[in-house]
N, C-alpha and C positions, 0 to 999 in steps of 0.2 A: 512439534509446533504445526499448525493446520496454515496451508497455505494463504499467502499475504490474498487479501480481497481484493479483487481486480477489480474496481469502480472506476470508469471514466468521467467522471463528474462536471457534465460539462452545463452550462448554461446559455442556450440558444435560445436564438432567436423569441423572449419575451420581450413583446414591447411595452414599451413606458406605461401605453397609455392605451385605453380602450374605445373604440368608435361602436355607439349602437348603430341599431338598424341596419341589418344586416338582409340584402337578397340574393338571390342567385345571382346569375348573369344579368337581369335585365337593371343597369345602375341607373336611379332615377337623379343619382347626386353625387359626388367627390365622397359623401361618407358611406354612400353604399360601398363606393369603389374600395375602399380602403377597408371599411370591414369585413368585404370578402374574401380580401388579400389574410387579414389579420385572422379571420374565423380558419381559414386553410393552415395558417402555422399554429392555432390552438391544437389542432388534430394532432398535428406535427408533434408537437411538445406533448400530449398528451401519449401518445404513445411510445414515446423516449421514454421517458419519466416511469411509464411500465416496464420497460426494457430496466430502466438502472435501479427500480424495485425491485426486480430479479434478479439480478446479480448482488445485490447488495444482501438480501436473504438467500441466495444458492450458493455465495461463494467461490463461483465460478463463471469469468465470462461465456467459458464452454461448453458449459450447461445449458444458456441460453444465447446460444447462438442464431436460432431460430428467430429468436424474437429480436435478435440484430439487424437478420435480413427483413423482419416485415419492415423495424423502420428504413433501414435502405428502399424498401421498393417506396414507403411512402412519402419519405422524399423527394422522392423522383417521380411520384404522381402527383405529388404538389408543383413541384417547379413544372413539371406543362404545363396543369391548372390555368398555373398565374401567368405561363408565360404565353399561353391561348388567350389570355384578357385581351381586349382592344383598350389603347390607352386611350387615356381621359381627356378628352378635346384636343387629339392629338400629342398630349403631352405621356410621353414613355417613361420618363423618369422614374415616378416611385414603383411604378411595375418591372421595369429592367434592372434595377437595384436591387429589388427582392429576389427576383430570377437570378442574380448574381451572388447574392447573397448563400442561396439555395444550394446553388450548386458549388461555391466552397465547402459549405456543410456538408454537402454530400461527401464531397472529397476527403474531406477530412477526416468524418465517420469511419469511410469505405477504405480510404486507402490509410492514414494515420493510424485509424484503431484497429487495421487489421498488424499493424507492424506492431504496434503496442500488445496486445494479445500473442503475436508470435514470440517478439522479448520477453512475454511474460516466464514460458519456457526458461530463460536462463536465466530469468533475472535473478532470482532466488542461488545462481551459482557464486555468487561474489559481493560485496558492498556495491561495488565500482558499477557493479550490473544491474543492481536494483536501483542505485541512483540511479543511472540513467535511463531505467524504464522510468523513473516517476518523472524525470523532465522530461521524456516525451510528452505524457499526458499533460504535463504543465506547457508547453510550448505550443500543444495544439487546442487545448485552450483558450491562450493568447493570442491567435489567430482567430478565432471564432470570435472573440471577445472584441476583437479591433472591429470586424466585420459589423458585427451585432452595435456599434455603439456609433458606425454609419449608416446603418440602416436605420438606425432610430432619430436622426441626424435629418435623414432625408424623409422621413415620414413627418417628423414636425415642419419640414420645408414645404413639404406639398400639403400638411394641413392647415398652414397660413395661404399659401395661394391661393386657397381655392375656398377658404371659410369654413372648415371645419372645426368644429371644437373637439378636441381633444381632452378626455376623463382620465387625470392621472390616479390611478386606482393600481391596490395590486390583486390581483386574482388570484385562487387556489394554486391555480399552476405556477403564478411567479411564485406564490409563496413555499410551495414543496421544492422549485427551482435551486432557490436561493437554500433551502435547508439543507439541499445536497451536497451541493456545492461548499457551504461553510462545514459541513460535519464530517466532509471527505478531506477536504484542506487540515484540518485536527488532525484527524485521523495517518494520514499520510505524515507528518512532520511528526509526530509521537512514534509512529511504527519506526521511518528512520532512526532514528536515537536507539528503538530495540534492536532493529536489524544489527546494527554492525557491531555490537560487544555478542551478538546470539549467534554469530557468522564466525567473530574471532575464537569464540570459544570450541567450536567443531576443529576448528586446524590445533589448536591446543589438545582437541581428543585424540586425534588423528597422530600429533606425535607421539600424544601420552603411549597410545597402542604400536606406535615401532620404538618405544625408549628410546626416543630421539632427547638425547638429555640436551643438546643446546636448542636444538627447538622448541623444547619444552619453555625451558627460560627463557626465550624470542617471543615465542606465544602467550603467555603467560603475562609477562611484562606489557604486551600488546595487550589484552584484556583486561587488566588494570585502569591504561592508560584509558581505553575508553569507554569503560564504566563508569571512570569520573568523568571525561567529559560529558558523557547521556546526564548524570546527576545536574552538573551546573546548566545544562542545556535545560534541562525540566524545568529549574528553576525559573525558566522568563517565560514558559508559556500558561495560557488559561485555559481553562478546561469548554468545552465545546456548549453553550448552552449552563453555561457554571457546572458544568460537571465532570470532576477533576477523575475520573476512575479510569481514565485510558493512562493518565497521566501516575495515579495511585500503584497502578499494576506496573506501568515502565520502568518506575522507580524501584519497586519492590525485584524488577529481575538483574535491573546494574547494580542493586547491594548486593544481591546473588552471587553475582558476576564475581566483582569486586571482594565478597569472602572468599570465592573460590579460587580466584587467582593466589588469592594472600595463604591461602592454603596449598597449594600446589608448590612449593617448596617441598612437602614431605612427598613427591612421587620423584623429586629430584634429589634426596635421600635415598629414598628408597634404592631407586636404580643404581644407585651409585654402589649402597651397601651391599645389592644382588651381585652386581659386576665383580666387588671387592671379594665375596663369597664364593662365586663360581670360580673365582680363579685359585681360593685357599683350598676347594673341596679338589678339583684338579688336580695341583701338586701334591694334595693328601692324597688321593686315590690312584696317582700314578705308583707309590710308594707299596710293596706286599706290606704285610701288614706285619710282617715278623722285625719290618726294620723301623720302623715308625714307633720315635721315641716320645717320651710322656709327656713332652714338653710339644708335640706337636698335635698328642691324641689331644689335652687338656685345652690348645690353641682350637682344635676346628671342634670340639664339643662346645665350646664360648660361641666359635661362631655360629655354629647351627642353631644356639638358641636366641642370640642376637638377631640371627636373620629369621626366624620363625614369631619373633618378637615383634618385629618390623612389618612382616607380611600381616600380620593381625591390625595390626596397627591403620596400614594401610589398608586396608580391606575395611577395618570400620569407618576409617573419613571416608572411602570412594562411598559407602554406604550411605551415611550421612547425607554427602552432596547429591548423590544420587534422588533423596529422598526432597531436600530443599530443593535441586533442580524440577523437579514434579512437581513441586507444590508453585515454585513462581509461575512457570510455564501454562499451568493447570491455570491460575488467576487470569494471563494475560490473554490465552483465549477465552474463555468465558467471560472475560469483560469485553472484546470487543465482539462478540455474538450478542450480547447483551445493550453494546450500544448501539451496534448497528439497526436491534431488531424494534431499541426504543428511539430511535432517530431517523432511519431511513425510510422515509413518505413511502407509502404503500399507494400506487396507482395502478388501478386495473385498466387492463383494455377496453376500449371507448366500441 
């Protein structure tokens, strides 16, 4: 399976609403003021949104890490920006809120999505790890989120004081914003539901290959149990955009899952018939062969063909499963290459 997408999907600082008339530094009015604060975090956003088109088509936060650090530096040459403004007849507010604003962002960015990116590493080693690499990402979100819906709080505050009209519109960039955000959200709660029956079933390989015969039965029972729950879990979600194919492919790997388990009994045969074998060929081969009577040659010929029976046997299900496991696996990545590459907004550098 190709490693999980590491998309930080966040949505910053869009605001509500848009103020034309936009100048430099010289503010001839409270909506210059404001639109040059808002035209600095277009840049912002615009070059994020490049940033989380790269990862979403590379695959890898690591790939483009470059393109991490340009938004880091341009967040940080936005907040002097704004925080070089002179405030607006005196009044600091909507500019020192932004500048606060700013620089949680940054923080967050730099030092949350640097920890998230480092988890990324292990997430992949356990359920329990990948859960909580995705509530990172959801946690620091919600901080950006609380931020972002005060600062949009305080801009409609300082554009009643001062007579501004404010243009509830949404713009390209909210709009690719939001598409990320909702198609990473899908995305993420569907992949959960794979991860952890696609997690339980390697510890089930792992015994299969030491003939750990009660492991097998622990693991196995474990992989069952949550195959079915992925199934009924499928069942309450909608597909991102009405398009149920992340959801088509989850499903098609917890039936997988779920025959393979229900088939895994015959390696817990198996082992057992192996075990029961190795120990009759043993006591036949400890025996010369002059004293080994016919009732014990006609015992271990039975068994050698029962176990040779067996091995066939089991050799064609591993074959089998081997083959349906390729085929789900093979679906689930290709469909989410396929969504990612038909969902996640393509922003180039500005």
């Amino acid at each position: 399976m190709e490693r999980r997408v590491s998309i930080f999907a966040l949505t910053f600082f869009i605001s509500l609403f848009s103020i034309h008339k936009i100048n430099a530094q010289q503010f001839e009015n409270a909506g210059d003021y404001m639109g040059y604060i808002s035209k600095a975090n277009e840049e912002v956003t615009a070059v994020y949104l490049s940033y989380l088109s790269a990862v979403g088509h590379n695959k890898s936060a690591r790939k483009v890490e470059k393109r991490r650090q340009e938004v880091l530096n341009l967040i940080s040459d936005t907040r002097f920006k704004i925080q070089g403004m002179p405030p607006w007849k005196g009044d600091r507010s909507y500019r020192d809120t932004t500048v606060g604003y700013i620089k949680l962002l940054y923080n967050v960015f730099n030092e949350d999505y640097a920890k998230i990116v480092n988890m990324e590493e292990i997430a992949e080693q356990s359920y329990d790890a990948m859960e909580a690499y995705m509530l990172a990402q959801e946690k620091a979100q919600e901080k950006l989120h609380e931020a972002s819906d005060k600062q949009n709080e305080m801009q409609k505050r300082f554009a009643a004081k001062y007579d501004v009209k404010l243009i509830n519109e949404e713009t390209e960039l909210d709009i690719k914003s939001k598409q990320a955000a909702g198609l990473m959200k899908h995305y993420d709660e569907v992949y959960l539901i794979f991860f952890k029956p696609y997690k339980q079933e390697a510890y089930l390989m792992e015994a299969t290959g030491k003939k750990n015969i009660i492991a097998i039965e622990q693991n196995k029972n474990a992989l069952q149990k949550f195959a079915d729950e992925g199934l009924q879990k499928l069942k309450t979600l909608n597909g991102y955009n009405n398009d149920p194919s992340l959801i088509v492919a989850c499903r098609q790997a917890m039936s997988f899952y779920k025959a393979e388990a229900a088939r895994m009994q015959l390696a817990t045969d198996f082992f057992m018939k192996e075990e029961n074998f190795n120990k009759l060929k043993k006591n036949f081969e400890s025996k010369p062969a002059s004293k080994r009577t016919q009732v014990e040659v006609d015992e271990y010929n039975k068994g050698v063909n029962e176990i040779n029976a067996t091995v066939n046997e089991y050799n064609s299900a591993n074959k089998e499963l081997n083959k349906q496991r390729e085929t789900a696996l093979d679906l689930w990545n290709s469909t989410v290459k396929k969504y990612l590459d038909n969902y996640m907004p393509v922003q180039r550098k500005q």
